[in-house]
Backbone as a chain_set.jsonl record, in Angstrom:
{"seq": "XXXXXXXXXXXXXXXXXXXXXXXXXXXXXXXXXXXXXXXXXXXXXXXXXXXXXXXXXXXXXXXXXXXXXXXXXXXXXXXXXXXXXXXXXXXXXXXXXXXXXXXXXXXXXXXX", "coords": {"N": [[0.829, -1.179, 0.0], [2.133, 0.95, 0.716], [3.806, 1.464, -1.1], [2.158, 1.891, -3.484], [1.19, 4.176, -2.658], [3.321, 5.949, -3.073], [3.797, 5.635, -5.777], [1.862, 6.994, -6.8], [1.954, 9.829, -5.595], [4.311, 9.774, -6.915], [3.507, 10.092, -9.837], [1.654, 12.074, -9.462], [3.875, 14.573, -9.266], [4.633, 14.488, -12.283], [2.03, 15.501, -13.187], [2.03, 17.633, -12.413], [4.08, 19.248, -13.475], [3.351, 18.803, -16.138], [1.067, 20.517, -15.817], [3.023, 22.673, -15.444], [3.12, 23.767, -18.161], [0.944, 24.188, -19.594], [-0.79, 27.017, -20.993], [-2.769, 28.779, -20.446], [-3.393, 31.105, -17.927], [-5.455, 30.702, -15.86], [-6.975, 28.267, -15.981], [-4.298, 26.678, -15.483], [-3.748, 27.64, -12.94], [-5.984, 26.564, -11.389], [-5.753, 24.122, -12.091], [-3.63, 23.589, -10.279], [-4.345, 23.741, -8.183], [-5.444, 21.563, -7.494], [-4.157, 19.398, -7.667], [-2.914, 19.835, -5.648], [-4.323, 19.752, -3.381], [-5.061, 16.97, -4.023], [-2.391, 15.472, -3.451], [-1.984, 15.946, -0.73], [-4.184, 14.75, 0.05], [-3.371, 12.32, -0.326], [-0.88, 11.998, 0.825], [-1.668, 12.21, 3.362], [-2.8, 9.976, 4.011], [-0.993, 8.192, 3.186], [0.478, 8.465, 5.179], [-1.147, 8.097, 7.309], [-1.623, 4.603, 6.734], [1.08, 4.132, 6.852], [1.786, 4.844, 9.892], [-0.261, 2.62, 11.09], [1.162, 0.47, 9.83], [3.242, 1.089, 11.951], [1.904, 0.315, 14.093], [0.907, -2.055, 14.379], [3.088, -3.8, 13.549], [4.459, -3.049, 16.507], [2.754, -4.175, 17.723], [2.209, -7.289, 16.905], [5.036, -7.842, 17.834], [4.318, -7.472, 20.658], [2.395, -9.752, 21.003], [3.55, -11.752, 20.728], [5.612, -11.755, 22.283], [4.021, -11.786, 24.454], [3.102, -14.414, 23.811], [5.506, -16.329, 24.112], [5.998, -15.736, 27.229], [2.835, -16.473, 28.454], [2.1, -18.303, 26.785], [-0.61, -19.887, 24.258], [-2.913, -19.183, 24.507], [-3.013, -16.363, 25.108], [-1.529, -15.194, 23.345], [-3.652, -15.709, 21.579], [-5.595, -13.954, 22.664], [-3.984, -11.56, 22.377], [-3.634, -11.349, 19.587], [-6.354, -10.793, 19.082], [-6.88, -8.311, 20.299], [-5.576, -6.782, 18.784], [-7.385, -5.725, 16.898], [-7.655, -6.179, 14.388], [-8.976, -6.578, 11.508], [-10.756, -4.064, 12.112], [-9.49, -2.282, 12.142], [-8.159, -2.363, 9.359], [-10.717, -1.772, 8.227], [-11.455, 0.704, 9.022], [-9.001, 2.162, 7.62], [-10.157, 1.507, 4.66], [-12.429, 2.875, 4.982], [-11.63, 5.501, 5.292], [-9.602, 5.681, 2.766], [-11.861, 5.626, 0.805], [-13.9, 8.195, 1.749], [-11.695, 10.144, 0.814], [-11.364, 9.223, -1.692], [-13.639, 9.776, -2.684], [-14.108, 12.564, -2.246], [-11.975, 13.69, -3.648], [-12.898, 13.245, -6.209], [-14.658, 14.974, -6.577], [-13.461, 17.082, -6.129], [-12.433, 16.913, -8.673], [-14.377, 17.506, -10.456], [-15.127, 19.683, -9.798], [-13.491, 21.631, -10.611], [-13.368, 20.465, -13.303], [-15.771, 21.772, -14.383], [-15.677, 24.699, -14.187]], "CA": [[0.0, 0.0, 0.0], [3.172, 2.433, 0.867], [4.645, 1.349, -2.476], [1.277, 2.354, -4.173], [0.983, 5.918, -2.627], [4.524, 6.74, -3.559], [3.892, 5.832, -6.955], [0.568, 8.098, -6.847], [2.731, 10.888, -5.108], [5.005, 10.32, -8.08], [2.554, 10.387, -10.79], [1.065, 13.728, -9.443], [4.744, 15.72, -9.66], [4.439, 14.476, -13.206], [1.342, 16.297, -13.589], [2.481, 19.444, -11.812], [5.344, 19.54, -14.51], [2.836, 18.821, -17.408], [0.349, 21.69, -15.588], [3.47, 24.297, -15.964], [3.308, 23.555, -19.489], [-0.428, 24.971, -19.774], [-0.383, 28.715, -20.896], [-3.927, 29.563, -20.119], [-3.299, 30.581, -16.16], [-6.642, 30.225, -15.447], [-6.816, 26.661, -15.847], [-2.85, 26.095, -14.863], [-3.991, 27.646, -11.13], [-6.567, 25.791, -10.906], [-5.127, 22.256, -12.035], [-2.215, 23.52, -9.763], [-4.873, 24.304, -6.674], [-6.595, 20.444, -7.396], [-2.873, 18.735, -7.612], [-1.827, 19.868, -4.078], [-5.233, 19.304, -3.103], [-4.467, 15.724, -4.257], [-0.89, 15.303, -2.897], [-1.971, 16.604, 0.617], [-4.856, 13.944, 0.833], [-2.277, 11.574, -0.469], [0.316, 12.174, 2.029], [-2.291, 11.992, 4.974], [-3.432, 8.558, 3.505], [0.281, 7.712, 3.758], [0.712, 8.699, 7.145], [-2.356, 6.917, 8.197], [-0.903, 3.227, 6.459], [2.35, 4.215, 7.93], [1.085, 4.64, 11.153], [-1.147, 1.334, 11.36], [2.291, -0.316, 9.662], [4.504, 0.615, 12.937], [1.754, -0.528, 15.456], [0.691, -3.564, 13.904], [4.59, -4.158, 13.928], [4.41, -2.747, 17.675], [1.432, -4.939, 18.818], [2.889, -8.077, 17.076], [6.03, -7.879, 19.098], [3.944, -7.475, 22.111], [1.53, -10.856, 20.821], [4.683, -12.635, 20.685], [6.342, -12.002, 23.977], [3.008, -12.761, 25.186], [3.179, -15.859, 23.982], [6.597, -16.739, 25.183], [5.396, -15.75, 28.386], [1.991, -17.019, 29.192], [1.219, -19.183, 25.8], [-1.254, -19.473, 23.482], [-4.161, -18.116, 25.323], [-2.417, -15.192, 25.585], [-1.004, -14.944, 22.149], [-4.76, -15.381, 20.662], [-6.178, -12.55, 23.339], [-3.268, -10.75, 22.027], [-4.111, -10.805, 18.648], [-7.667, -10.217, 19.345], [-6.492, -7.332, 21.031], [-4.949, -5.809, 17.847], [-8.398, -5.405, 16.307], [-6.811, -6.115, 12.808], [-10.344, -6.158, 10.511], [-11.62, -2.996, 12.222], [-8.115, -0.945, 11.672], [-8.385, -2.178, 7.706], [-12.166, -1.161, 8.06], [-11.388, 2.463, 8.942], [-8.48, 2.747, 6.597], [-10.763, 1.518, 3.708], [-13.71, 4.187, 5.071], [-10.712, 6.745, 4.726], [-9.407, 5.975, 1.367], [-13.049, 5.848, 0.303], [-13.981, 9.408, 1.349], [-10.698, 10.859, 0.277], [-11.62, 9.561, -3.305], [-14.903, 10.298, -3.11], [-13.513, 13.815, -2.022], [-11.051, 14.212, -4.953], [-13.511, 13.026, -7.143], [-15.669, 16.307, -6.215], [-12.576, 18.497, -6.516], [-12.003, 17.128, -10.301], [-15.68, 17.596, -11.224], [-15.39, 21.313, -9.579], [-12.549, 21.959, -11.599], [-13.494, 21.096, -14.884], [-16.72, 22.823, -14.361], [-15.101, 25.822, -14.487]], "C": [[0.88, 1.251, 0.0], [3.507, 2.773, -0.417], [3.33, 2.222, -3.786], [1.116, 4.119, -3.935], [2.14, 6.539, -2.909], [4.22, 6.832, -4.8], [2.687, 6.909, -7.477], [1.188, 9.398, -6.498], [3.755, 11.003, -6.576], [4.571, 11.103, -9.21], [2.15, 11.795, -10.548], [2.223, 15.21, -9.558], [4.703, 15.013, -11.324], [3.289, 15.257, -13.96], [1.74, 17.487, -13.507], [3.47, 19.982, -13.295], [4.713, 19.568, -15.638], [1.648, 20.37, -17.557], [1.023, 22.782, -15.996], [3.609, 24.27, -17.472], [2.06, 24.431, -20.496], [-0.196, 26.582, -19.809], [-1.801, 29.262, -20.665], [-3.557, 29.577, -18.286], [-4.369, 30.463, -15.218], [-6.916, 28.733, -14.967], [-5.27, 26.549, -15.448], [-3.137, 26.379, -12.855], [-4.884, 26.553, -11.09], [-6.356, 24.311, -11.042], [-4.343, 22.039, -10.936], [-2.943, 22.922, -8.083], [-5.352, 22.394, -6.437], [-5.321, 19.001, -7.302], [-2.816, 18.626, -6.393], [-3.046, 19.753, -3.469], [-5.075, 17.815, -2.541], [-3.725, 15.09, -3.536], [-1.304, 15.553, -0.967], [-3.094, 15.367, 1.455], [-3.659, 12.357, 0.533], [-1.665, 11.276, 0.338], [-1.092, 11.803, 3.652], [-2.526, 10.128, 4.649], [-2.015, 7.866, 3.345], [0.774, 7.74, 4.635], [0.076, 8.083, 7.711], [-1.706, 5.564, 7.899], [0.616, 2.513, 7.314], [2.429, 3.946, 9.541], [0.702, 3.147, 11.593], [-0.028, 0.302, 10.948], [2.629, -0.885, 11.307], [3.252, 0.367, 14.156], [1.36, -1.543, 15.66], [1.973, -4.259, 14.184], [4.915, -4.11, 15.49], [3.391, -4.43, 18.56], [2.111, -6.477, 18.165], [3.924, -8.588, 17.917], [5.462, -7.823, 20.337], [3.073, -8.874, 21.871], [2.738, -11.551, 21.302], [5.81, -13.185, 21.464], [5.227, -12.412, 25.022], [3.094, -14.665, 25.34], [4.371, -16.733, 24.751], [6.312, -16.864, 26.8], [4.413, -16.422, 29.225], [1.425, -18.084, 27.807], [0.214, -18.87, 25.172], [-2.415, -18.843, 23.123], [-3.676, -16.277, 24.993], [-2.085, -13.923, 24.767], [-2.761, -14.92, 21.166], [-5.493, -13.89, 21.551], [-5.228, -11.215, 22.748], [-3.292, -9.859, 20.974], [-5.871, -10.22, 18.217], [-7.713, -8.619, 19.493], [-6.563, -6.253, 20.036], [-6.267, -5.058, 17.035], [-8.007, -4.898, 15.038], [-7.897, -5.678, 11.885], [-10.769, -4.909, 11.051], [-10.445, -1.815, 12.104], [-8.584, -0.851, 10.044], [-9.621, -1.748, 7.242], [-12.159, 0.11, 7.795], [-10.101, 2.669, 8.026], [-8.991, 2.653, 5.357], [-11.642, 2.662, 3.769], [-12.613, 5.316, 4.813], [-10.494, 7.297, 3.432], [-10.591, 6.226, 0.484], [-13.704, 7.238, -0.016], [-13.076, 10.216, 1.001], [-10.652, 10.679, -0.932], [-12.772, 10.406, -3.711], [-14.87, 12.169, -3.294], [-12.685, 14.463, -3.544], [-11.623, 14.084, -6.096], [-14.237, 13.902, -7.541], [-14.753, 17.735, -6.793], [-12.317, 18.664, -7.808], [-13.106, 17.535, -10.95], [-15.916, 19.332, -11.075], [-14.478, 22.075, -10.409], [-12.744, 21.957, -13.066], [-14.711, 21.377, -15.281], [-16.462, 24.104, -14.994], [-14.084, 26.325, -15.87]], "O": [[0.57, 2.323, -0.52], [3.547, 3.91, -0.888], [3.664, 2.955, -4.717], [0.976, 5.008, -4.775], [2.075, 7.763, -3.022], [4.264, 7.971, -5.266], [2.778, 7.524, -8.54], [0.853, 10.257, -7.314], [3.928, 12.054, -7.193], [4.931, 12.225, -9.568], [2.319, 12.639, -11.428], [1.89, 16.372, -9.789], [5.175, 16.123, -11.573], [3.446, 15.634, -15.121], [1.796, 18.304, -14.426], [3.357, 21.047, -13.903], [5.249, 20.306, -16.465], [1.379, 21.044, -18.551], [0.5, 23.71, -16.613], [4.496, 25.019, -17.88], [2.153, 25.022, -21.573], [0.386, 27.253, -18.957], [-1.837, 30.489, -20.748], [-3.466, 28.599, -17.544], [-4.247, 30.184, -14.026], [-7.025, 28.264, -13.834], [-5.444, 25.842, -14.456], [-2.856, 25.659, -11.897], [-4.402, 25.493, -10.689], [-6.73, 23.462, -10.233], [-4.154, 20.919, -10.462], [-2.48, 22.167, -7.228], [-5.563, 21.985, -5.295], [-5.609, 17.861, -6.937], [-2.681, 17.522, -5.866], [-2.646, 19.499, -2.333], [-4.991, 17.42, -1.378], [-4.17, 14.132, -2.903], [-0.513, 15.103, -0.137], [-3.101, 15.049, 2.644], [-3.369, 11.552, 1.418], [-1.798, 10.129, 0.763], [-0.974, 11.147, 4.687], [-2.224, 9.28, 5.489], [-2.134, 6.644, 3.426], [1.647, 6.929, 4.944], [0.486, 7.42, 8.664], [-1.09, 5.176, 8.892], [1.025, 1.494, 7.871], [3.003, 3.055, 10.168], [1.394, 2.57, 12.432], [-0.076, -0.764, 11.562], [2.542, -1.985, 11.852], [3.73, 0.212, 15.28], [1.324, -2.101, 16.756], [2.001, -5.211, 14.965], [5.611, -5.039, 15.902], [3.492, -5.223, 19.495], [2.691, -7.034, 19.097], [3.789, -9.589, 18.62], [6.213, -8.174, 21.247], [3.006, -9.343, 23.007], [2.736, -11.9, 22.483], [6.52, -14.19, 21.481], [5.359, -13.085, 26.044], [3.124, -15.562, 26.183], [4.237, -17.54, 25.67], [6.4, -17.904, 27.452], [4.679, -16.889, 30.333], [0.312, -18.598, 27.921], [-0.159, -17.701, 25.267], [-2.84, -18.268, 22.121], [-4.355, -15.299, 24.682], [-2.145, -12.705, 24.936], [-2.932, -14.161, 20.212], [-5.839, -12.896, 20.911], [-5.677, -10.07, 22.686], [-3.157, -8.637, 20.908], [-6.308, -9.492, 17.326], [-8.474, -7.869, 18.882], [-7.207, -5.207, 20.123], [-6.136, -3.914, 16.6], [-7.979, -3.738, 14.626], [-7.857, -4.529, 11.447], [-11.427, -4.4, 10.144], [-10.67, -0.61, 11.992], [-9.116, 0.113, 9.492], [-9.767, -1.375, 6.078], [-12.611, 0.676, 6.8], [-10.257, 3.776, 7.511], [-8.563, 3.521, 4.596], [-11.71, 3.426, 2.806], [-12.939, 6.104, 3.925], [-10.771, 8.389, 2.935], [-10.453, 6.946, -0.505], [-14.026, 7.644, -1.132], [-13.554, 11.328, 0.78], [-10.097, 11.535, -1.621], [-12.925, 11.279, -4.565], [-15.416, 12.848, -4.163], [-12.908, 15.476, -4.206], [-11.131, 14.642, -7.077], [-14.612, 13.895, -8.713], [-15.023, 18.757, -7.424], [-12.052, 19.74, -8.344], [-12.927, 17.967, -12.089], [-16.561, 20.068, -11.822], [-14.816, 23.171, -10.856], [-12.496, 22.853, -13.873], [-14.937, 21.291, -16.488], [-16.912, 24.503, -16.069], [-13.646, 27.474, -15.929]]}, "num_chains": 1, "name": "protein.A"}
């Protein structure tokens, strides 16, 4: 998923560079304003993945010394614990309205 929003983060300085290319500056602001728009929900939506990476990584290491410790009881309460399906729940409801969102900003854009 990291590997995917970099390449989306890439893709959009490829636009930026094809936007300064546009000589009407009417439309070049406003592609410019709907880019960093873009890039900004981007980046949060990479911070969030990131995030849920290092405590999934966090809370494993803590399942795992559980188990060492008190066994397999311990190690399934553990992973219970992590509430894995309802993390990937709310990062899907995220990416969802952050398209649905950008999807609004491209339709307001080439309105205009």
């Amino acid at each position: 998923m990291e590997e995917t929003l970099t390449e989306m983060l890439g893709e959009l300085q490829d636009m930026r560079r094809e936007i300064n290319l546009i000589h009407n500056n009417t439309l070049r602001s406003k592609c410019h304003t709907l880019v960093e728009k873009t890039e900004g929900k981007i980046r949060q939506g990479f911070s969030a993945v990131k995030k849920m990476k290092d405590n999934l990584i966090q809370s494993a290491g803590n399942a795992v010394r559980a188990f060492r410790e008190r066994g397999r009881d311990a190690l399934a309460e553990s992973v219970r614990a992590m509430k894995i399906p309802e993390a990937l729940d709310k990062l899907s409801a995220m990416f969802g309205r952050m398209s649905k969102e950008m999807a609004q900003d491209t339709r307001r854009t080439m309105r205009c």
